[in-house]
Residue, then its C-alpha position, 0 to 999 in steps of 0.5 A: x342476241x340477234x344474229x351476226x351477218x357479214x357481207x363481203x365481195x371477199x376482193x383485195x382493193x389497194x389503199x388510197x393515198x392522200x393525194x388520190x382523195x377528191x378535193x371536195x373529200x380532202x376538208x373532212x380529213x383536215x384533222x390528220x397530221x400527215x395528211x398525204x401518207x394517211x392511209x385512206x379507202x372508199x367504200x359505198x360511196x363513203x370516203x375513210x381513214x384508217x383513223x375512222x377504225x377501231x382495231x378488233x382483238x383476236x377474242x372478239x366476234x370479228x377477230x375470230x372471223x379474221x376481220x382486223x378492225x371496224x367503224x361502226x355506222x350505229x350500235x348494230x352496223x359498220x364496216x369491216x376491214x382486213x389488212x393483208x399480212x404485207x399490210x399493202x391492200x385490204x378487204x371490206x365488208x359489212x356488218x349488222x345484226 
């Protein structure tokens, strides 16, 4: 197995709201019901939802690095979040192997 790299800034960035997306942003996330109070975050460029991010347990290879959820860009890549225990701002970071 190769090995496991994680790039962050280490940084705590503040949620964005439903009503801070870009209009030409808002039509991908059509599919939410509460649009407005979804709970969404830009990273490179890329817009997401928290709906994009699977949670990790606390047995997996990222739980055990701190890391509380990940949306996977292919089988080897993604994208990493942790949640601050208040739950009001997040860190991101990267993944691949």
């Amino acid at each position: 197995m190769s090995k496991l790299t994680i790039k962050t800034n280490n940084h705590w960035r503040d949620w964005l709201s439903g009503i801070d997306l870009p209009e030409s942003e808002k039509a991908n996330f059509d599919y939410l019901d509460d649009f407005e109070s979804g709970m969404f975050l830009k990273y490179k460029a890329q817009y997401y939802s928290m709906e994009n991010f699977m949670y990790c347990s606390l047995g997996s290879i990222f739980g055990e690095k701190g890391w509380h959820a990940y949306a996977g860009d292919s089988y080897f890549s993604g994208v990493l979040i942790a949640i601050s225990d208040d739950g009001q701002m997040y860190k991101i970071g990267t993944y691949y192997s």
